[in-house]
N, C-alpha and C positions, 0 to 999 in steps of 0.2 A: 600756429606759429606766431611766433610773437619777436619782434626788433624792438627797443629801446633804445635812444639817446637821453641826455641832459633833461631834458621838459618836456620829452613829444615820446608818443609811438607808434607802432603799424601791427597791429591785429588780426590775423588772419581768423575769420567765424568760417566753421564747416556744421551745416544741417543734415542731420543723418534720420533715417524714415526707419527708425530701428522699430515698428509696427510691422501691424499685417495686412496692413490694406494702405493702398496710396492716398495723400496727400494731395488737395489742391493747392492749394501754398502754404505759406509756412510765414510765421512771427518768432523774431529774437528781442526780448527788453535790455536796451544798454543803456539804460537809465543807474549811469555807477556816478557815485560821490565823487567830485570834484575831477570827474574827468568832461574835457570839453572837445566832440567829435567835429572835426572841419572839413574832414573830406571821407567820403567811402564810395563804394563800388559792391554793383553786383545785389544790390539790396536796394532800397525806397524810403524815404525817412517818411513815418505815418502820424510823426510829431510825438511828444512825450517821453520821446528814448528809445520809442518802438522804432523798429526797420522791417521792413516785410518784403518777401519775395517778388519778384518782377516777372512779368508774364512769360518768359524764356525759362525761366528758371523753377519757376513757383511748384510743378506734379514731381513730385517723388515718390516711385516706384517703394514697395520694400528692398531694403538693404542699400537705395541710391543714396546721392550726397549733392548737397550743392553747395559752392564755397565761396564766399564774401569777405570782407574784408572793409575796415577804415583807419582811419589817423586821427590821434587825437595830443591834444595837448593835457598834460598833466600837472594834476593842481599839486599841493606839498602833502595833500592828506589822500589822492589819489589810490585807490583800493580797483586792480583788477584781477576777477575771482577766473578759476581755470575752466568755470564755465558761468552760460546766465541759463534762464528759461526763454524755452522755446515752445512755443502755441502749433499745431495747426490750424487753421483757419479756411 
């Protein structure tokens, strides 16, 4: 899910364990061009654009989900794709 206004937005990220064996946590890279993240939820900032799961949320089962989400402000060349990479870890 994703909201827009003028220069900002709100990002909903869903992790899906679409494997066959469970996950101890999980990494998203939102390391996107010219967009600047000021607030999120539900995830960890591991520096570098990385965000990674938080101990509540981190073991997914196959076929579970877990759902995060940030705000960012958006540059004029701002590129966000309908998905990024996601790591287990």
């Amino acid at each position: 899910m994703k909201q827009e206004w003028d220069d900002s937005v709100e990002v909903s990220v869903e992790v899906v364990n679409s494997g066959g064996v469970a996950l101890e946590s999980w990494e998203v890279d939102l390391d996107l061009r010219d967009v600047d993240i000021y607030h999120y939820w539900s995830m960890r900032d591991l520096g570098g654009g990385r965000f990674g799961s938080e101990d509540w949320n981190a073991r997914l089962d196959p076929g579970e989900n877990a759902v995060a989400g940030f705000q960012a402000e958006l540059g004029d060349r701002a590129d966000l794709p309908g998905s990024v990479s996601c790591t287990a870890v």
